[in-house]
C-alpha positions as CSV (number, residue, x, y, z in Angstrom):
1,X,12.9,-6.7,11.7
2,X,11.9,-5.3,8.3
3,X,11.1,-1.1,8.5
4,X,8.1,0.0,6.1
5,X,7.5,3.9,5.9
6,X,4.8,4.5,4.0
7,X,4.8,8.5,1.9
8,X,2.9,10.2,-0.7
9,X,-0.4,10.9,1.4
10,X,-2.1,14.2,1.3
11,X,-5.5,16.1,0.3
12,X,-7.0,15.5,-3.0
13,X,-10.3,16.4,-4.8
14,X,-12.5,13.4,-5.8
15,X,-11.4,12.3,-9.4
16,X,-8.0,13.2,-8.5
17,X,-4.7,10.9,-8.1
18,X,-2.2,10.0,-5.8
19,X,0.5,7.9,-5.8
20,X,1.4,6.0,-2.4
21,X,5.4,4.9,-1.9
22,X,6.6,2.4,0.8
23,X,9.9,2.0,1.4
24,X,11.4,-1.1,2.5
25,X,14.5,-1.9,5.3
26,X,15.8,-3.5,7.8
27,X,16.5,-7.2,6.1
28,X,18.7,-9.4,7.6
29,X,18.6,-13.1,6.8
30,X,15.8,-12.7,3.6
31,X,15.8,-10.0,1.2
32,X,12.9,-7.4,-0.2
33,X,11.7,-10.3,-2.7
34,X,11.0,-12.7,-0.2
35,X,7.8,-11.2,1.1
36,X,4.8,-10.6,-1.0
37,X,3.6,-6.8,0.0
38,X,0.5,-5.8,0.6
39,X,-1.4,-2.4,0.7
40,X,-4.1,-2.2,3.4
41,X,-6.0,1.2,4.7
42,X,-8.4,1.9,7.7
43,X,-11.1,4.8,8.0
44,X,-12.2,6.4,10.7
45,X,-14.2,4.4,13.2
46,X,-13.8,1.6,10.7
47,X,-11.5,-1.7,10.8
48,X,-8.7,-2.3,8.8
49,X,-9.2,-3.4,4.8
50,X,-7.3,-4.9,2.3
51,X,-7.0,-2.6,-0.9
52,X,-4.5,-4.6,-2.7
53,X,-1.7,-7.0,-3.1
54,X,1.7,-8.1,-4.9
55,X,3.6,-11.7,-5.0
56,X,7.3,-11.7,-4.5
57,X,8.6,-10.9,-7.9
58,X,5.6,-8.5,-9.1
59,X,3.8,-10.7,-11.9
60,X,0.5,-11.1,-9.9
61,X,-1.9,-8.7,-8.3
62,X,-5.2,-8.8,-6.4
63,X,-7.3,-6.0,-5.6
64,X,-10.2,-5.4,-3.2
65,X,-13.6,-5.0,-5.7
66,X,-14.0,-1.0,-4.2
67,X,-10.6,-0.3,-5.8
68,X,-10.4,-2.8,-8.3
69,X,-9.6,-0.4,-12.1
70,X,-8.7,2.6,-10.2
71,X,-5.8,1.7,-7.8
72,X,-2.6,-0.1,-8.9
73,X,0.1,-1.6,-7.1
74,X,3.3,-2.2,-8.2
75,X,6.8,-2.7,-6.6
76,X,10.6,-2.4,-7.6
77,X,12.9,-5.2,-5.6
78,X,15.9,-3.6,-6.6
79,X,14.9,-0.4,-4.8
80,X,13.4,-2.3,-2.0
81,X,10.3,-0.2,-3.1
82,X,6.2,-1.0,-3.2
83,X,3.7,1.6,-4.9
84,X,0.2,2.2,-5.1
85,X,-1.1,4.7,-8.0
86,X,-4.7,5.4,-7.2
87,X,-6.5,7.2,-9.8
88,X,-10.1,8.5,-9.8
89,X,-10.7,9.0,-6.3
90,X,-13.7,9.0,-4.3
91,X,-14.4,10.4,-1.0
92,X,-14.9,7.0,0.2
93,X,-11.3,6.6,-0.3
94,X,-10.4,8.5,2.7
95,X,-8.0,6.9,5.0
96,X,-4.9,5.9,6.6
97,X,-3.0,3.7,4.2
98,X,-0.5,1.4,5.2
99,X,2.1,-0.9,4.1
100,X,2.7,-4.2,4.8
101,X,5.0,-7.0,4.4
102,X,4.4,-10.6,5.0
103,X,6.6,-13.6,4.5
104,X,6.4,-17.2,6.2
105,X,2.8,-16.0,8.1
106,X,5.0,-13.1,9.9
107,X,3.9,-9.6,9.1
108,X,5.8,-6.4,9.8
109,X,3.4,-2.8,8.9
110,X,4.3,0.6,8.3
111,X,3.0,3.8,10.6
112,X,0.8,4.4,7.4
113,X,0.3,7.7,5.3
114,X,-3.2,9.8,5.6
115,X,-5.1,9.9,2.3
116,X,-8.1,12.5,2.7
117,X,-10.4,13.1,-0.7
118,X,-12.4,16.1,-0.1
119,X,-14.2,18.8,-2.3
Protein backbone atom coordinates (compact mmCIF):
# COMPACT_ATOMS: atom_id res chain seq x y z
CA UNK A 1 0.00 0.00 0.00
CA UNK A 2 1.89 3.17 -1.13
CA UNK A 3 1.61 6.21 1.86
CA UNK A 4 1.30 9.90 0.16
CA UNK A 5 1.43 12.87 2.81
CA UNK A 6 0.89 15.74 1.19
CA UNK A 7 2.79 19.40 3.13
CA UNK A 8 3.41 22.90 2.31
CA UNK A 9 -0.29 24.25 2.53
CA UNK A 10 -1.08 27.43 4.29
CA UNK A 11 -2.57 31.06 3.78
CA UNK A 12 -1.34 33.20 0.99
CA UNK A 13 -2.28 36.54 -0.61
CA UNK A 14 -3.38 36.41 -4.33
CA UNK A 15 -0.14 36.84 -6.52
CA UNK A 16 1.63 35.01 -3.93
CA UNK A 17 3.44 31.31 -4.11
CA UNK A 18 3.43 28.18 -2.60
CA UNK A 19 5.17 25.23 -3.00
CA UNK A 20 3.24 21.89 -2.37
CA UNK A 21 5.51 18.56 -1.25
CA UNK A 22 4.21 14.93 -1.26
CA UNK A 23 6.06 12.44 0.08
CA UNK A 24 6.03 9.04 -1.06
CA UNK A 25 6.15 5.27 1.06
CA UNK A 26 5.11 2.28 1.66
CA UNK A 27 6.47 0.27 -1.69
CA UNK A 28 6.75 -3.18 -1.72
CA UNK A 29 6.86 -5.10 -4.94
CA UNK A 30 7.21 -1.63 -7.40
CA UNK A 31 9.23 1.27 -6.61
CA UNK A 32 8.45 5.37 -6.60
CA UNK A 33 9.12 5.34 -10.56
CA UNK A 34 6.63 2.99 -11.36
CA UNK A 35 3.57 5.25 -10.87
CA UNK A 36 3.09 8.34 -12.79
CA UNK A 37 1.87 11.12 -9.89
CA UNK A 38 -0.62 13.28 -10.09
CA UNK A 39 -1.74 16.50 -8.31
CA UNK A 40 -5.48 16.89 -7.92
CA UNK A 41 -7.46 19.53 -5.43
CA UNK A 42 -11.17 19.92 -4.35
CA UNK A 43 -13.04 23.31 -3.16
CA UNK A 44 -15.51 23.64 -1.00
CA UNK A 45 -18.95 22.31 -2.10
CA UNK A 46 -17.12 21.45 -5.30
CA UNK A 47 -15.93 17.92 -6.79
CA UNK A 48 -12.57 16.92 -7.13
CA UNK A 49 -10.15 18.40 -10.18
CA UNK A 50 -7.21 17.53 -11.85
CA UNK A 51 -4.53 20.36 -11.55
CA UNK A 52 -1.66 18.52 -12.90
CA UNK A 53 0.33 15.56 -13.80
CA UNK A 54 3.81 13.69 -14.17
CA UNK A 55 4.97 10.36 -16.10
CA UNK A 56 7.20 7.96 -14.32
CA UNK A 57 10.57 9.33 -14.96
CA UNK A 58 9.52 13.19 -14.99
CA UNK A 59 10.04 14.26 -18.76
CA UNK A 60 6.30 14.89 -19.42
CA UNK A 61 3.68 17.09 -17.83
CA UNK A 62 0.05 17.95 -18.31
CA UNK A 63 -1.73 20.68 -16.64
CA UNK A 64 -5.38 21.58 -16.25
CA UNK A 65 -5.93 25.03 -18.58
CA UNK A 66 -6.96 27.12 -14.95
CA UNK A 67 -3.32 26.33 -13.85
CA UNK A 68 -1.71 25.89 -16.91
CA UNK A 69 1.87 28.82 -16.67
CA UNK A 70 1.41 29.26 -13.10
CA UNK A 71 1.65 25.89 -11.33
CA UNK A 72 4.45 23.38 -11.93
CA UNK A 73 4.92 19.94 -11.09
CA UNK A 74 7.88 18.29 -10.72
CA UNK A 75 9.16 15.07 -8.77
CA UNK A 76 12.53 13.50 -7.49
CA UNK A 77 12.44 9.44 -7.68
CA UNK A 78 15.43 9.18 -5.74
CA UNK A 79 13.77 10.94 -2.79
CA UNK A 80 10.52 9.32 -3.41
CA UNK A 81 9.34 12.99 -3.74
CA UNK A 82 6.49 14.85 -6.07
CA UNK A 83 6.18 18.88 -6.05
CA UNK A 84 3.91 21.39 -7.07
CA UNK A 85 5.34 25.23 -7.25
CA UNK A 86 2.32 27.33 -7.82
CA UNK A 87 3.09 30.85 -8.52
CA UNK A 88 0.72 33.76 -9.03
CA UNK A 89 -2.13 32.73 -7.13
CA UNK A 90 -5.76 33.48 -7.37
CA UNK A 91 -8.38 33.24 -4.88
CA UNK A 92 -9.93 30.71 -7.01
CA UNK A 93 -7.06 28.57 -6.14
CA UNK A 94 -8.39 27.83 -2.79
CA UNK A 95 -8.53 24.29 -1.87
CA UNK A 96 -7.56 21.11 -0.46
CA UNK A 97 -4.77 19.65 -2.60
CA UNK A 98 -3.87 16.26 -2.75
CA UNK A 99 -1.59 13.77 -4.01
CA UNK A 100 -2.00 10.95 -5.84
CA UNK A 101 -0.31 7.91 -7.21
CA UNK A 102 -1.50 5.65 -9.85
CA UNK A 103 0.11 2.64 -11.47
CA UNK A 104 -1.62 -0.31 -13.37
CA UNK A 105 -5.27 1.61 -12.99
CA UNK A 106 -4.77 1.29 -9.01
CA UNK A 107 -4.69 4.65 -7.20
CA UNK A 108 -3.50 5.25 -3.69
CA UNK A 109 -4.26 9.46 -2.45
CA UNK A 110 -2.86 11.40 0.21
CA UNK A 111 -5.12 13.16 3.21
CA UNK A 112 -4.35 16.34 1.15
CA UNK A 113 -2.85 19.85 2.34
CA UNK A 114 -5.27 23.10 2.63
CA UNK A 115 -4.34 25.88 0.25
CA UNK A 116 -6.42 29.11 1.16
CA UNK A 117 -5.60 32.49 -1.07
CA UNK A 118 -7.13 35.27 0.69
CA UNK A 119 -6.59 39.20 0.84
Amino acid sequence: QVHLVESGGGVVQPGGSLRLSCAASGFTDFTFSSYAMNWYRQAPGRTREFVAAITRAGDNTIYADSVKGRFTISRDNAKNMMYLQMNSLKLEDTAVYYCHAVRASRGSWGQGTQVTVSS
